[in-house]
C-alpha positions as a Markdown table, in Angstrom:
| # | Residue | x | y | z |
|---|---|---|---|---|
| 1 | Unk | -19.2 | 24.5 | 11.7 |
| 2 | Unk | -20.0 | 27.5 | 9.9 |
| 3 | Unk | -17.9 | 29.8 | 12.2 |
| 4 | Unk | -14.7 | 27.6 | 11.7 |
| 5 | Unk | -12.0 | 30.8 | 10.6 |
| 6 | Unk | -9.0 | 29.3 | 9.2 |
| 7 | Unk | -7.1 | 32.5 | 9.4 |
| 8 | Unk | -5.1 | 34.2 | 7.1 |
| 9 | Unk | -2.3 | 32.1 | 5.8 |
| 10 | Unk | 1.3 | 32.2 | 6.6 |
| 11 | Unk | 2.7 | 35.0 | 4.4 |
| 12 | Unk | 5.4 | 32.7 | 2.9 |
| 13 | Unk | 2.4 | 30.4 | 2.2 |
| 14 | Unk | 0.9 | 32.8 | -0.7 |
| 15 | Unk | 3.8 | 32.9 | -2.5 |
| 16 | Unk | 5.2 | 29.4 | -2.2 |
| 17 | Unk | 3.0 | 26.4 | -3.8 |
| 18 | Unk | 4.2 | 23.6 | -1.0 |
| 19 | Unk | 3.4 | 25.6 | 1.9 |
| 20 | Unk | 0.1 | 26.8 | 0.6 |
| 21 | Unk | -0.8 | 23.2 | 0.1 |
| 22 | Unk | 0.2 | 22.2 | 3.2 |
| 23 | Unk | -2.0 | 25.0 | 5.2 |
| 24 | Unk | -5.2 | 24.0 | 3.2 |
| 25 | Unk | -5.0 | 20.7 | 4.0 |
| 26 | Unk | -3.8 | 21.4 | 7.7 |
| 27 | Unk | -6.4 | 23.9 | 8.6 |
| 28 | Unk | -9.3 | 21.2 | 6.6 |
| 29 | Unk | -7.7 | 18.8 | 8.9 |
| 30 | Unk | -8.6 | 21.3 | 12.1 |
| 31 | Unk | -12.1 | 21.7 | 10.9 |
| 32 | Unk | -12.8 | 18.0 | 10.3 |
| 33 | Unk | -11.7 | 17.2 | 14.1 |
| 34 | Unk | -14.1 | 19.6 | 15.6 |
| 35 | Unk | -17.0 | 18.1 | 13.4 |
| 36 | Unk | -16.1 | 14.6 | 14.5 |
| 37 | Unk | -16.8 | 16.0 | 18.3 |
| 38 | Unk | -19.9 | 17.2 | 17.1 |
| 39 | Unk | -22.0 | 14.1 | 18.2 |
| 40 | Unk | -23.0 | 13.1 | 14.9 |
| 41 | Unk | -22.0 | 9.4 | 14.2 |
| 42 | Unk | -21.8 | 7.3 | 10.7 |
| 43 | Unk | -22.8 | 8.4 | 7.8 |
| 44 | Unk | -24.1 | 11.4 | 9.3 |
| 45 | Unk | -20.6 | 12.2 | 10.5 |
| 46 | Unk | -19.0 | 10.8 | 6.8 |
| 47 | Unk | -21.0 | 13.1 | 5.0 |
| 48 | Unk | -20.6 | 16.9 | 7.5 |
| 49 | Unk | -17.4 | 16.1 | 7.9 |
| 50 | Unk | -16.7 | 15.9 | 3.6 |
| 51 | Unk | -18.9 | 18.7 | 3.0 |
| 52 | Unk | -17.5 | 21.0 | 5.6 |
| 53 | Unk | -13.7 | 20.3 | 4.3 |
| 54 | Unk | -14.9 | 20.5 | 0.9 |
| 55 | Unk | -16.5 | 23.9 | 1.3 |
| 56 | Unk | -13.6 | 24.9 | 3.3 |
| 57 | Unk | -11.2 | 24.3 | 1.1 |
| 58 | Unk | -13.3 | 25.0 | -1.9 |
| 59 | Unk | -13.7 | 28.7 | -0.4 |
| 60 | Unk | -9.9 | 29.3 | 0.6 |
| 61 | Unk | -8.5 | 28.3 | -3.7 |
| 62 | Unk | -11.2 | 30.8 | -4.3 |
| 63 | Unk | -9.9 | 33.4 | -2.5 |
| 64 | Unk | -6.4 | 32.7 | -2.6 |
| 65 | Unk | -5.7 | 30.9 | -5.6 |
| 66 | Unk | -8.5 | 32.2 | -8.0 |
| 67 | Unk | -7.1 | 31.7 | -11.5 |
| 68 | Unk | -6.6 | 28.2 | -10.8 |
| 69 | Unk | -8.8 | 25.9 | -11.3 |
| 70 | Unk | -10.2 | 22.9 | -8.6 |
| 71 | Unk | -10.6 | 18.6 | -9.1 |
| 72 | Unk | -12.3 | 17.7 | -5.9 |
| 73 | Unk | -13.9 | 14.6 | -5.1 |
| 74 | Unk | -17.5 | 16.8 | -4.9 |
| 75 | Unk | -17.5 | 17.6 | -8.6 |
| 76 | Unk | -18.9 | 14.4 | -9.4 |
| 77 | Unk | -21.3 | 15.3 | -6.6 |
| 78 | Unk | -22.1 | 18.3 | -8.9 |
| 79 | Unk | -19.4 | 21.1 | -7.6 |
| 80 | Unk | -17.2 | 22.5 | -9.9 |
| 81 | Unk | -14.8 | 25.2 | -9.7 |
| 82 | Unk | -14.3 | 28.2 | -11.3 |
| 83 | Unk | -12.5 | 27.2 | -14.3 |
| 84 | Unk | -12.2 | 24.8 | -16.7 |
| 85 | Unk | -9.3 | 22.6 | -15.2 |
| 86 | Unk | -8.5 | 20.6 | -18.9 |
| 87 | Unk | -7.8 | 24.8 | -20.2 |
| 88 | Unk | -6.2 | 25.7 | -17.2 |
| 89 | Unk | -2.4 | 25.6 | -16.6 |
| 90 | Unk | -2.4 | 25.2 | -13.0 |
| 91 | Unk | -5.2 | 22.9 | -11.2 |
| 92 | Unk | -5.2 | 21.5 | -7.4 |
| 93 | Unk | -6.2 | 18.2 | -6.9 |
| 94 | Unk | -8.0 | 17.7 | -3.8 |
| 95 | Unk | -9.8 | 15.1 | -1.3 |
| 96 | Unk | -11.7 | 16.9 | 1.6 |
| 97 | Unk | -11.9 | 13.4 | 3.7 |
| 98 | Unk | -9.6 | 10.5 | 2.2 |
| 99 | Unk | -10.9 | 7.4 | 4.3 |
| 100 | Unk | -14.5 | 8.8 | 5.4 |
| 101 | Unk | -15.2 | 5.2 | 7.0 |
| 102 | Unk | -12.2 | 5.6 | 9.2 |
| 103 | Unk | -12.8 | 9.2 | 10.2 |
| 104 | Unk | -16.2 | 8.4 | 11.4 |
| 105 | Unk | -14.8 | 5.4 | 13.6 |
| 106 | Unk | -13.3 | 7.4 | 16.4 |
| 107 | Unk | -10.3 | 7.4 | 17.5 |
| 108 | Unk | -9.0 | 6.1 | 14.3 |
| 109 | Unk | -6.3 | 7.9 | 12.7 |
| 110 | Unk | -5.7 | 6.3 | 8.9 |
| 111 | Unk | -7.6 | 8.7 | 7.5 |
| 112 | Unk | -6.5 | 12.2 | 5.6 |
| 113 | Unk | -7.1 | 15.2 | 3.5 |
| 114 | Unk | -5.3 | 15.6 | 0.4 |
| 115 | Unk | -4.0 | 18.7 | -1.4 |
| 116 | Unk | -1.9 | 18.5 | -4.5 |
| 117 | Unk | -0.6 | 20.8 | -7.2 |
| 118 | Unk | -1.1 | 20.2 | -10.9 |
| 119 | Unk | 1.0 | 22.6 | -13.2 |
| 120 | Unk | 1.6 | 22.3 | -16.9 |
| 121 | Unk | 1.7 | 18.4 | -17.3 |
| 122 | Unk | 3.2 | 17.6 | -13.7 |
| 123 | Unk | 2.5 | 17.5 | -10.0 |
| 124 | Unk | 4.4 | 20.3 | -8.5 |
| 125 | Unk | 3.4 | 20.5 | -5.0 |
| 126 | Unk | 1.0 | 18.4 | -2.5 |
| 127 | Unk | 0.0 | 17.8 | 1.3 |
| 128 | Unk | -1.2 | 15.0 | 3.2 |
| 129 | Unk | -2.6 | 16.2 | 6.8 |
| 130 | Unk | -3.1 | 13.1 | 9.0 |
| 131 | Unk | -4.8 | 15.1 | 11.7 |
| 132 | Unk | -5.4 | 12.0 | 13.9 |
| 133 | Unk | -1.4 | 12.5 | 14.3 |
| 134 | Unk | -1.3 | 16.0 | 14.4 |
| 135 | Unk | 1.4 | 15.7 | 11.4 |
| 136 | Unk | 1.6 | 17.1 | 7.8 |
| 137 | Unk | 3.2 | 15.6 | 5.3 |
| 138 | Unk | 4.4 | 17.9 | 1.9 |
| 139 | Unk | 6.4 | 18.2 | -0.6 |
| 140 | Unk | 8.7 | 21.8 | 0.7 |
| 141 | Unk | 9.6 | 19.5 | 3.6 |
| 142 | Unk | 9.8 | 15.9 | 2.3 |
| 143 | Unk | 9.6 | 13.3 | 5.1 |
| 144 | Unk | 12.8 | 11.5 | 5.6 |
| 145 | Unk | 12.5 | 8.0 | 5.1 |
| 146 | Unk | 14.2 | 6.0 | 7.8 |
| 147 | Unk | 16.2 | 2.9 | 6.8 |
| 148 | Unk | 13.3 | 0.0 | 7.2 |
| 149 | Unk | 13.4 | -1.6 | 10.4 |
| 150 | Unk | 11.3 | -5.0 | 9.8 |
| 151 | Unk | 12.7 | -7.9 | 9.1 |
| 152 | Unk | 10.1 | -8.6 | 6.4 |
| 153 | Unk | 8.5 | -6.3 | 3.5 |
| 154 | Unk | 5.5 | -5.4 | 4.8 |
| 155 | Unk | 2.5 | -4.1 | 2.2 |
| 156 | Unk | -0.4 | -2.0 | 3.0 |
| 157 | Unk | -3.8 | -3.3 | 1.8 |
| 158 | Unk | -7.4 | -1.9 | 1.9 |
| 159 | Unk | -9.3 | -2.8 | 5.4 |
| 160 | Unk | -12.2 | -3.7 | 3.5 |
| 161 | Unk | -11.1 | -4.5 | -0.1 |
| 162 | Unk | -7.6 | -6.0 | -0.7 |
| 163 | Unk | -7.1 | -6.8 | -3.9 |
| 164 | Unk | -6.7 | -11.1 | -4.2 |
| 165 | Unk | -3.3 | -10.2 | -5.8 |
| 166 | Unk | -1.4 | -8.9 | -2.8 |
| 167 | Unk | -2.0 | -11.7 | -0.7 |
| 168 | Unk | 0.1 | -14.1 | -3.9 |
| 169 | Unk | 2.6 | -11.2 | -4.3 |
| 170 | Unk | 2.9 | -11.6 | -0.4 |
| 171 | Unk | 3.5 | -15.1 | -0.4 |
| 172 | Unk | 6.1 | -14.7 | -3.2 |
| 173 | Unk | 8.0 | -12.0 | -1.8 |
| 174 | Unk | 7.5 | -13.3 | 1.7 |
| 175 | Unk | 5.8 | -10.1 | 3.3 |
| 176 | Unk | 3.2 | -9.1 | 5.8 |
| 177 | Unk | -0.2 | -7.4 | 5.0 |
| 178 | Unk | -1.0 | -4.3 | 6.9 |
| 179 | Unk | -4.7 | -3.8 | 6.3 |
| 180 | Unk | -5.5 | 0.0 | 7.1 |
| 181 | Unk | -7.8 | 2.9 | 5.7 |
| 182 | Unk | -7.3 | 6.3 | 3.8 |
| 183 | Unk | -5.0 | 5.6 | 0.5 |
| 184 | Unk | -2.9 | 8.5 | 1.9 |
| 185 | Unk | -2.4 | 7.1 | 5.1 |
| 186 | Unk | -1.2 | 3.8 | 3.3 |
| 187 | Unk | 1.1 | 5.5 | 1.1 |
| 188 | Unk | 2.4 | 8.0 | 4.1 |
| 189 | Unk | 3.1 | 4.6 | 5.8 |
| 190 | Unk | 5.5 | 3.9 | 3.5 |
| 191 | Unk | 7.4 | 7.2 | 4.1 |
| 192 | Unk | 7.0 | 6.6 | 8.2 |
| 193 | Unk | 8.7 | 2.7 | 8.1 |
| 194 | Unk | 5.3 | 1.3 | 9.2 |
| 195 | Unk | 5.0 | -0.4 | 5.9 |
| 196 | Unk | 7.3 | -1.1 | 2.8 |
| 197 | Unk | 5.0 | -0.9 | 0.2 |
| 198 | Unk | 1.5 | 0.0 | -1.3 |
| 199 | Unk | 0.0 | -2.1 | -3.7 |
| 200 | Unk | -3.5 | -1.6 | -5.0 |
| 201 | Unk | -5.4 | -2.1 | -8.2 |
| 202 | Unk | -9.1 | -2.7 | -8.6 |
| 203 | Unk | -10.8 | 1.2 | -8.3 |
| 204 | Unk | -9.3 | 4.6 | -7.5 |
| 205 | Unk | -9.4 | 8.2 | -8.3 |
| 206 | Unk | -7.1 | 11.0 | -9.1 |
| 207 | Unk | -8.1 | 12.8 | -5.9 |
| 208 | Unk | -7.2 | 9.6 | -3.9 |
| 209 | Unk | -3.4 | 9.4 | -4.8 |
| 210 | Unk | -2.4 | 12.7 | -6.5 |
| 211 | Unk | -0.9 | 14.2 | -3.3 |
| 212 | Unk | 0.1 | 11.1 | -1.4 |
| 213 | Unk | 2.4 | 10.5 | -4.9 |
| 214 | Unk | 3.5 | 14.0 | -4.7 |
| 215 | Unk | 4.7 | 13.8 | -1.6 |
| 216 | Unk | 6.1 | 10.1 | -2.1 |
| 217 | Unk | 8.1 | 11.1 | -5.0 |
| 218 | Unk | 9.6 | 13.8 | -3.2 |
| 219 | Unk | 11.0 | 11.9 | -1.0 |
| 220 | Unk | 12.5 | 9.3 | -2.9 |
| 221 | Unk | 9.5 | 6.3 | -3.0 |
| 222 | Unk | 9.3 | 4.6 | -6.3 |
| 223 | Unk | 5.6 | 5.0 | -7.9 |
| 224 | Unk | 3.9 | 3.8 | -11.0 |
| 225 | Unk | 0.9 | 2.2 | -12.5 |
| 226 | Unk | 0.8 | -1.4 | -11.7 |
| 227 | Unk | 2.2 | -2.0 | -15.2 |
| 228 | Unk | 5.2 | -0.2 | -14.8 |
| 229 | Unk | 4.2 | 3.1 | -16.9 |
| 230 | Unk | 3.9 | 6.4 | -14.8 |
| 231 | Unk | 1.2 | 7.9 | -13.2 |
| 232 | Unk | -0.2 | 11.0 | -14.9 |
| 233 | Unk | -3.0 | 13.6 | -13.5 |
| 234 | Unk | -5.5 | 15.9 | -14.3 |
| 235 | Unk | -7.0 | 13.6 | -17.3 |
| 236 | Unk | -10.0 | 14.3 | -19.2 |
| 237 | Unk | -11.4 | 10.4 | -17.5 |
| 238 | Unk | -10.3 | 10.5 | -13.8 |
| 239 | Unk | -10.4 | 6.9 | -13.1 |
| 240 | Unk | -6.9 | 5.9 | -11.8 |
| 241 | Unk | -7.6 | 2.5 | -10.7 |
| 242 | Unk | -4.1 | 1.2 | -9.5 |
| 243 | Unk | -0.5 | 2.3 | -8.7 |
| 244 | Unk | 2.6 | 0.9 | -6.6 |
| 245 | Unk | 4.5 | 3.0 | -3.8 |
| 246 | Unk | 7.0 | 1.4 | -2.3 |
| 247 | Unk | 10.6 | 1.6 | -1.0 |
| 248 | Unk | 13.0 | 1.7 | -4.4 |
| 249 | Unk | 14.5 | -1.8 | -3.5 |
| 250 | Unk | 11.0 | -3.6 | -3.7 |
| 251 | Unk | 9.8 | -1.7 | -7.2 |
| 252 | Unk | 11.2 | -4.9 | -9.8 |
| 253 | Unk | 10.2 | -7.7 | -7.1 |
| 254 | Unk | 6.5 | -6.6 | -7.4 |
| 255 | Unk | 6.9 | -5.4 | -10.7 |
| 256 | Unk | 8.1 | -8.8 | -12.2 |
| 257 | Unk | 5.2 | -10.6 | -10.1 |
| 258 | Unk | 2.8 | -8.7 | -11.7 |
| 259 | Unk | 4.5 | -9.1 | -15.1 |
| 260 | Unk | 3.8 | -13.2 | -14.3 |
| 261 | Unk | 1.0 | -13.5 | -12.7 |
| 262 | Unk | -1.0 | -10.2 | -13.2 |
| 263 | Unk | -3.3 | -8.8 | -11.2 |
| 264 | Unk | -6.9 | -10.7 | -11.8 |
């Protein structure tokens, strides 16, 4: 997928951080569905389809954005940007394939590219493409979250590695797990009424929830560590191993479970 040509971007998108985040990780999203019709399958497919978005995306900061500096999931892989993002005022935080089991399993959607904005301290800015829905999600043009619509909370949990905690805080709260992929997707869920909630602890990454909080914060969704205390970005370790999203009416209900029973 060498000859994939993004295109110039929108010329609003070069002067406005949200829109330039949200064409990165729209025109990644483009690429990565033509490699999945490639023919390759599993890990094959995993691993082309990360490479290609990361080189994609990895080329477009450089020539767009190229006194900024880049946290991808490929640096500990051995890529690094330009710059040294712990000196640099202004670094994106970025994950070429969010879910790569899911994106491999055709015609699964829960999977998604991240793109978010770190600037002085703060996120700014941040995308999630889900291009299995043919929708971005960003922070100049916040999803509107629709008054929730189940009669029951309903928390999002890993497909393959729910923490043993949400299934108690379930029980206590009287919800319904929604096992799915991608941490994006999970946290977009909250924002599109499929789900209430996202509750994880156990092993994460900056690049896994920087953009999905961007954009969940921008549109109202409670978010913090498990413990209560905020989440903060571009840290010298990037192990970020748990967080909460959830609607703002749910944040002390989980909060207080996890205050009594913790999450072991």
């Amino acid at each position: 997928m060498n000859d994939f040509d993004p295109g110039p971007p929108p010329a609003d998108a070069l002067e406005n951080d949200h829109l330039f985040a949200a064409w990165t990780a729209t025109v990644a999203g483009t690429l990565l569905l033509e490699v999945r019709t490639s023919g390759l399958v599993g890990k094959e497919l995993r691993d082309a389809g990360d490479l290609a978005s990361h080189e994609l995306l990895m080329g477009l900061f450089a020539q767009y954005k190229p006194d900024d500096a880049v946290l991808s999931e490929e640096e500990h892989r051995g890529t690094v940007g330009a710059h040294d993002r712990l000196t640099t005022p202004r670094v994106w935080i970025i994950d070429p394939v969010d879910g790569t089991r899911e994106y491999s399993e055709p015609p699964r959607d829960d999977w998604a590219v991240h793109v978010a904005l770190w600037q002085e301290g703060a996120l700014v800015a941040g995308a999630v493409a889900q291009p299995g829905l043919g929708r971005t999600f960003h922070t100049g043009q916040p999803p509107v979250v629709p008054a929730r619509t189940a009669p029951r909370p309903r928390i999002a949990v890993s497909r393959t590695r729910p923490p043993a905690f949400v299934q108690a805080l379930a029980e206590e709260i009287g919800a319904d797990l929604v096992p799915m992929g991608s941490a994006g997707a999970k946290v977009i869920s909250v924002a599109r009424d499929v789900t209430d909630a996202y509750v994880h602890a156990g092993g994460q990454y900056e690049w896994d929830s920087a953009a999905p909080v961007a954009v969940a914060r921008a549109c109202g969704l409670f978010t913090s560590r498990v413990d209560g205390s905020e989440l903060v970005y571009n840290q010298p370790e990037v192990l970020l191993p748990d967080l909460i999203v959830c609607r703002p009416e749910l944040a002390e209900p989980i909060l207080a479970f996890i205050r009594s029973h913790g999450t072991d």
